[in-house]
N, CA, C and O of each residue as an XYZ file, in Angstrom:
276
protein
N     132.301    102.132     86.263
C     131.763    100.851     86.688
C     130.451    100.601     85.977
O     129.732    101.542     85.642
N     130.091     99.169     85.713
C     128.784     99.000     85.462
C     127.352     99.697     86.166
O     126.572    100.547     85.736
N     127.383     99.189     87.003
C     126.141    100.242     88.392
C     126.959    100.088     89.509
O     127.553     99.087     89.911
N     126.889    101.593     90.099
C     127.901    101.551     91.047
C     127.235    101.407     92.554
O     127.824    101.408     93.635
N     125.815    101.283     92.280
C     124.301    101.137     93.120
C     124.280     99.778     93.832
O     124.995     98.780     93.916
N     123.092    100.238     94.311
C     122.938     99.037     94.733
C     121.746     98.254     94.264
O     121.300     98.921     93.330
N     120.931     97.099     94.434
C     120.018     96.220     93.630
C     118.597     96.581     93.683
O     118.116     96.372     94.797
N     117.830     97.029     92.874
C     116.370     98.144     92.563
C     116.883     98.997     92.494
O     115.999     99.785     92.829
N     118.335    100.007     92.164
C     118.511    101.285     91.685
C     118.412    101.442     90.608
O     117.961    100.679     89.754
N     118.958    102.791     90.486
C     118.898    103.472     88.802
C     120.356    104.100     89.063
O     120.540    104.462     90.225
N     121.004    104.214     88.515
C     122.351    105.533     88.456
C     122.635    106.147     87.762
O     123.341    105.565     86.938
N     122.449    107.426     87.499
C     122.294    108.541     87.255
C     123.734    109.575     86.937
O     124.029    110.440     87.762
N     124.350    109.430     86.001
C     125.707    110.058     85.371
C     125.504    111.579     85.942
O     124.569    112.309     85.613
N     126.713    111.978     87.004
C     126.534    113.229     86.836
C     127.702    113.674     86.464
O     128.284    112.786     85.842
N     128.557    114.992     86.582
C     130.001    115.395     86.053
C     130.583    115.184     87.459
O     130.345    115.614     88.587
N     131.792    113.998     86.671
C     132.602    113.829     87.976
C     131.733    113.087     88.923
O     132.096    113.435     90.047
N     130.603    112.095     89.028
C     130.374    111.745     89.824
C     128.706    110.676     89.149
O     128.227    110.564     88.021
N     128.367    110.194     90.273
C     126.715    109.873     89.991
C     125.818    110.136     90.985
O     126.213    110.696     92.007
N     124.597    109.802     90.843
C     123.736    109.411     91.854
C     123.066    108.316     91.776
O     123.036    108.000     90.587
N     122.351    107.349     92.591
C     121.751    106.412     92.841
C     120.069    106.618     93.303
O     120.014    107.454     94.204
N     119.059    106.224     93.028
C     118.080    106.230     93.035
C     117.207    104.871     93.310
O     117.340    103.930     92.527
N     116.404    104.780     94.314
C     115.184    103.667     93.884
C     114.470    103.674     92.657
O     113.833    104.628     92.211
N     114.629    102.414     92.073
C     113.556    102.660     91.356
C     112.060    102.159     91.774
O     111.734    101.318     92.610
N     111.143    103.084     90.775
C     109.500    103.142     91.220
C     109.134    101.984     91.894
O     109.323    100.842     91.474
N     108.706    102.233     92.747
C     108.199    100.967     93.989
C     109.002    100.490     94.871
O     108.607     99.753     95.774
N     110.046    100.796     94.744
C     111.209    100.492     95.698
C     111.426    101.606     97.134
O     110.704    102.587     97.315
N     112.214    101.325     97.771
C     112.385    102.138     98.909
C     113.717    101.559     99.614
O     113.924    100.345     99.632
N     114.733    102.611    100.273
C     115.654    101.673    100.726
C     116.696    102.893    100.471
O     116.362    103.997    100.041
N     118.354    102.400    100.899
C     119.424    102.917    100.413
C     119.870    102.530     99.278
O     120.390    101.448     99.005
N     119.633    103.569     98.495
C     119.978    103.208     96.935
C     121.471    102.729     96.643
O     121.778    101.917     95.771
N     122.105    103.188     97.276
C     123.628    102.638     97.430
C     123.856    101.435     97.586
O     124.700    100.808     96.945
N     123.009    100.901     98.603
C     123.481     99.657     99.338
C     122.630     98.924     98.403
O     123.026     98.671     97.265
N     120.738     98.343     99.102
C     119.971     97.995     98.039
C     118.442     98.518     98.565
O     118.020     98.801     99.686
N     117.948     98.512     97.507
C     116.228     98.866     97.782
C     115.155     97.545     97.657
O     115.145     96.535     96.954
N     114.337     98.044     98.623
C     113.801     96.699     98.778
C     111.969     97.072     98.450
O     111.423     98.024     99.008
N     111.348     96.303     97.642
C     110.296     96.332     97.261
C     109.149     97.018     98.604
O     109.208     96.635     99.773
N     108.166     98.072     98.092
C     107.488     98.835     98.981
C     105.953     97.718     99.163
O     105.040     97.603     98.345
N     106.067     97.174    100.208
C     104.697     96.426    100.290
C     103.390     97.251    100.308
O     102.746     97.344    101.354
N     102.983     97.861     99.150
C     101.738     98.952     98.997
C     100.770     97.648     99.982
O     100.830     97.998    101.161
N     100.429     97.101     99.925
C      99.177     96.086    100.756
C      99.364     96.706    102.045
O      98.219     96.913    102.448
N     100.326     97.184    103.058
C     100.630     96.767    104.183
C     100.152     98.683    104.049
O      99.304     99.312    104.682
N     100.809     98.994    103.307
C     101.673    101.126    103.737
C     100.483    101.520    103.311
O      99.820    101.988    104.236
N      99.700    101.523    101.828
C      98.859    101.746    101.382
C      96.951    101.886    102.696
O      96.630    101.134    103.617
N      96.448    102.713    102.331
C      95.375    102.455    102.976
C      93.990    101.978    102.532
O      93.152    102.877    102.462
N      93.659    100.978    102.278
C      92.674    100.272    101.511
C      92.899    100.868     99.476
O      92.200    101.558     98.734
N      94.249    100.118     99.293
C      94.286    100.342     97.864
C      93.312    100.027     96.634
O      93.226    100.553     95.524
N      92.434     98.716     97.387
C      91.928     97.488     95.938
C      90.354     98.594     96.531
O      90.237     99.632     97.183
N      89.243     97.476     95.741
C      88.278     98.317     96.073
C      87.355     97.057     96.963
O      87.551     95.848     97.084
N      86.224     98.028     97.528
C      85.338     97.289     98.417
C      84.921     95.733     97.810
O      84.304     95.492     96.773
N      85.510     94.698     98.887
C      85.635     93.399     98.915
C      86.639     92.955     98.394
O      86.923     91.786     98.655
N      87.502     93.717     97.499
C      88.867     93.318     96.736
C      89.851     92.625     97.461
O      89.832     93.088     98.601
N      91.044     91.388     97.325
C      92.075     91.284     98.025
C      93.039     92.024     97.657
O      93.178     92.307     96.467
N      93.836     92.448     98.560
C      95.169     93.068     98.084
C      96.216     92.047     98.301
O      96.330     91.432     99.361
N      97.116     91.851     97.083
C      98.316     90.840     96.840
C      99.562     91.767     96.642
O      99.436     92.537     95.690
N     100.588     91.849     97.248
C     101.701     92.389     96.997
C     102.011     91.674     95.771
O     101.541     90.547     95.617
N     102.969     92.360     94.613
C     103.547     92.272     93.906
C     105.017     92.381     93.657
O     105.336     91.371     94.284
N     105.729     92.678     93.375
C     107.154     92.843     93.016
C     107.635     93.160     91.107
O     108.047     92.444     90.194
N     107.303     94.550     91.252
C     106.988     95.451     91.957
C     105.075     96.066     92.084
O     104.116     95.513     91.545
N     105.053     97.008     92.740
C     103.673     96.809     92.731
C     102.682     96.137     93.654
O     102.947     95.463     94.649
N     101.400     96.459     93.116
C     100.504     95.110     93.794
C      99.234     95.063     93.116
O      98.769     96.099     92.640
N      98.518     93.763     93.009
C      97.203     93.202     92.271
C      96.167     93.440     92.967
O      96.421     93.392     94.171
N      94.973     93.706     92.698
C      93.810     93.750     93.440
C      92.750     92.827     92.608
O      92.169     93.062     91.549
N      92.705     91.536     93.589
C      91.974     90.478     93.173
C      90.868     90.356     93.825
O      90.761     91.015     94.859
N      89.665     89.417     93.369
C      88.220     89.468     93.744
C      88.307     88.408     94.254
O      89.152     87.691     93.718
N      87.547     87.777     95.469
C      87.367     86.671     96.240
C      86.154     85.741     95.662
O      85.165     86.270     95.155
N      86.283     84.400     95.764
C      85.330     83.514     95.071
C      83.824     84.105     95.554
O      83.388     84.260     96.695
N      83.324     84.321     94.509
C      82.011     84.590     94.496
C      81.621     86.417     94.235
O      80.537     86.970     94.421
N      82.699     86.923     93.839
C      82.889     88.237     93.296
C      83.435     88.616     92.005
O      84.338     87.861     91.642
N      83.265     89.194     91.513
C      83.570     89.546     89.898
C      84.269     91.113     90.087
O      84.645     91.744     89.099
């Protein structure tokens, strides 16, 4: 089959068989589908002092608020 996974996997040829994997930033049943890891939410103060944290897909940005550089 093309990917025998599910959507954010990887699949992985093994003998006689595969495996399925998240890929990086993902989380989930790799079979079924993986769903983007909201680092903003799981993460514990990722950006730095005064920074916003923006989820990304995948990933996340750490942006400065008006009047910060």
């Amino acid at each position: 089959r093309t990917n025998p996974c599910g959507e954010n996997s990887v699949c992985k040829d093994t003998v006689g068989s595969f495996v399925c994997t998240c890929k990086e930033d993902f989380t989930g049943d790799p079979y079924k589908a993986c769903t983007d890891i909201d680092e903003c939410a799981t993460l514990e103060k990722p950006c730095g002092e005064h920074a916003i944290c923006e989820n990304a897909v995948p990933g996340y940005n750490c942006l400065c608020p008006q009047g910060y550089q």
